[in-house]
N, C-alpha and C positions, 0 to 999 in steps of 0.2 A: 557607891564609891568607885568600883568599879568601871561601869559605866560613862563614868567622868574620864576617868583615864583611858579610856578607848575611842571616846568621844573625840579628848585630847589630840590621840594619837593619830584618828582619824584626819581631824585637823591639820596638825602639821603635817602630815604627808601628803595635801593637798594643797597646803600653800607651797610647797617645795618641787612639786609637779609644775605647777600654776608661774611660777617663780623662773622656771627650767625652758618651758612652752614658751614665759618671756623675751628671756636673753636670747632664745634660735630665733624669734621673731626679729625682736631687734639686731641681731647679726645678720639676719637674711636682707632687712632694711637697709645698714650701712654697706653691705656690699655693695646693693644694688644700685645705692645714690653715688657710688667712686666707679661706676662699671659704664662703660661707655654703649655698651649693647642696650640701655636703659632708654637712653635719650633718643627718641624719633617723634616723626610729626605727630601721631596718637599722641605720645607721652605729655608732650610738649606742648599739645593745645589741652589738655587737662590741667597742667601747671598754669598756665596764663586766665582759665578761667578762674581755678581754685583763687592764686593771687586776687583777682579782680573782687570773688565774694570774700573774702578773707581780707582783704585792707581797705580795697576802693570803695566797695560799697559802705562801708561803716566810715569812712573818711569822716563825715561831716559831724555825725553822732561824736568822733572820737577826737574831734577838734575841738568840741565844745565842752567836752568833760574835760579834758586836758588845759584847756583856758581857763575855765574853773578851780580845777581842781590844784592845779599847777599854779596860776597865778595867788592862790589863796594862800600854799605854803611858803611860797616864795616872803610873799608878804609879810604871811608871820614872824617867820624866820627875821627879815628884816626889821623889822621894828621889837623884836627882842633882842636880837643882835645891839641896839642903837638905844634900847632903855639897858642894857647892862653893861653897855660900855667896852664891846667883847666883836666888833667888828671884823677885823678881822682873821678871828676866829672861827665865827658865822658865819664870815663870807666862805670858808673853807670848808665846815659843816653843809652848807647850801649846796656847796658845788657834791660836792659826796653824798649827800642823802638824794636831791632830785635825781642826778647824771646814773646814780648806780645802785640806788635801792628803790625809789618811788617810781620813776619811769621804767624799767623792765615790769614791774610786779603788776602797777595796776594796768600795761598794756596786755602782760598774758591773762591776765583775770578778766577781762571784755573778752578778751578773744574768745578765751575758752565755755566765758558763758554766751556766746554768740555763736561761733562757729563749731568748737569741740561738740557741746550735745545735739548740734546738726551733724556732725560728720558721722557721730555715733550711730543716730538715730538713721542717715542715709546707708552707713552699710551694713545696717541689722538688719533694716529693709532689702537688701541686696543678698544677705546672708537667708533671708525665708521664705524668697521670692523666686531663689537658686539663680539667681543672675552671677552671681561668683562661680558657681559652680558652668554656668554653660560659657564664663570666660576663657574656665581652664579648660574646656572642652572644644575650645576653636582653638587650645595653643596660645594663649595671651596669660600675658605672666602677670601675676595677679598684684603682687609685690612691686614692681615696676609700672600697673596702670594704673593701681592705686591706690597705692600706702606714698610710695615716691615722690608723686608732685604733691602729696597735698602735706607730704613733711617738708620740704624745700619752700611751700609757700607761708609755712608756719614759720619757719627760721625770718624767712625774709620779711614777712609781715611784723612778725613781733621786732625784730632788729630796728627797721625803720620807722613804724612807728612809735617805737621809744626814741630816737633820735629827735625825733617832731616834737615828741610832748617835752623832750627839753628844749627845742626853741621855743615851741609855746610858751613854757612858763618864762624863759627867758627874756620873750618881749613882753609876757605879763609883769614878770617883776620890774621890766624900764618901765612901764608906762603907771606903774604903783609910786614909783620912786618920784616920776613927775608929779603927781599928785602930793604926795608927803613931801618934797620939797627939789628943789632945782638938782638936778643931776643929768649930765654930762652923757650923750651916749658913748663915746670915746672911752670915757674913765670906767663906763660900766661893762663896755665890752671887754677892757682888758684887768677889771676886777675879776670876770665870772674865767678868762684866759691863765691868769697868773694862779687862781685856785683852782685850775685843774691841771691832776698829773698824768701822764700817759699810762700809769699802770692801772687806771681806776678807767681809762678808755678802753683794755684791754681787759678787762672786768665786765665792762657793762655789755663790749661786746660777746662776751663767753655767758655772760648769763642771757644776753635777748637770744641768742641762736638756740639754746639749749633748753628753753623755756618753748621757745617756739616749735622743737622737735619734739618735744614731752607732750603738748599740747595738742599736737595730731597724731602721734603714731600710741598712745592710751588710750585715745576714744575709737580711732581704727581698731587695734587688737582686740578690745572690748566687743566693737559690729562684730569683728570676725571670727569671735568666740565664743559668738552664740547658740550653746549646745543645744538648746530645745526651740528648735523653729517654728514659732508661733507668734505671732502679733502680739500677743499680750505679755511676751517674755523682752520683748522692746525696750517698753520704761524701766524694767529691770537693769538691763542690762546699759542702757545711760546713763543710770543714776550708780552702779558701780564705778562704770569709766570714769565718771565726775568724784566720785569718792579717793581713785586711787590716783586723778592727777593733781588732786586736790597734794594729799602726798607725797608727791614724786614732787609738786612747785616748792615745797617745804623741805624737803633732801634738798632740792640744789641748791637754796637758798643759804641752807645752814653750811653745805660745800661749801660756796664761796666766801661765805665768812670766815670760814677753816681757812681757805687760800689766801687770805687779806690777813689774817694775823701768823701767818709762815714767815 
């Protein structure tokens, strides 16, 4: 019994360490992204490539899930709306479930199982290989070459790609509607116009940035908090990272519902 309680205790005082080690990491982070000393040519051409693996390359992949994916709720949505007689209701529901709950969530959920347990996995490799270590050893700030861009291309990536997946679904649900019956691109444009309100723009924007920051700087802290330097402490420590942004995507989520019913 005993034992349990020390076990316990042991416990808590290592998620509270753990918890502590976080928030200086991520203070050190947003300094560093509002600090002008941050941004130079190095910096700079590490943001443009991260962007490029992080959105460009998965473009096609994530055009064709979002066509899918998107046009199929659209769809539904539509033709339940239109057997209960509850249109424009639905059409309001549509615009608020795609624009700020479907589109952020399943663009950080590709991403991060695309690029998070690669980001992870490239700087545990960095972390056992002492390549961090001989960065801080020429004077290059570690935080600024590489937590920095590759959270700014998180934000940006997840941002704009949730914007796409609601035009996708958007041109998927006109071209459902031609099919189910004669509709108007004009009347549909400014069906999907008049059901959306600007503070639910101001939602989706706060949830894609925030999604998209959580989604690289948890797999980074994770690489970089790799206490036992060995190759086989690797998967370990990805499948943490993936464990706690798993969490952190479920915090903000449950946030922003808190901030929608304020």
């Amino acid at each position: 019994m005993f034992e349990r309680f020390v076990k316990l205790g042991l416990d808590t005082i290592y998620l509270v360490q753990e918890l502590i080690a976080f928030i200086y990491f991520l203070n050190r982070t947003i300094v560093a992204i509002f600090s002008f000393k941050t941004y130079n040519v190095a910096m700079l051409n590490v943001l443009i490539k991260q962007i490029y693996f992080t959105s460009v390359q998965m473009f096609g992949l994530f055009f064709f899930l979002s066509l899918i994916i998107g046009t199929l709720v659209v769809s539904l949505l539509i033709l339940a709306g239109h057997t209960l007689g509850v249109s424009e209701v639905n059409n309001r529901f549509l615009t608020y479930f795609i624009a700020v709950e479907l589109a952020p969530l399943f663009t950080v959920l590709l991403i991060s199982l695309r690029s998070g347990s690669a980001i992870n996995t490239e700087i545990a490799v960095m972390r056992v290989s002492n390549e961090v270590e001989m960065l801080e050893c020429y004077g290059i700030d570690v935080i600024g070459y590489l937590v920095v861009p590759r959270v700014i291309s998180g934000g940006v990536s997840v941002l704009v790609l949730s914007m796409l997946f609601v035009l996708v679904s958007f041109v998927g649900g006109y071209f459902f509607g031609l099919l189910y019956g004669a509709i108007h691109f004009t009347y549909y444009f400014l069906l999907w116009m008049n059901s959306f309100e600007l503070f639910e723009l101001y939602i989706m924007v706060f949830k894609s940035v925030m999604f998209g920051f959580v989604s690289m700087v948890i797999p980074i802290y994770s690489g970089l908090g790799l206490s036992v330097k060995s190759y086989t402490a690797i998967p370990i420590s990805v499948m943490r990272g993936m464990v706690k942004l798993s969490v952190a995507i479920i915090l903000i989520e449950v946030l922003s519902l808190s901030l929608q019913l304020l």
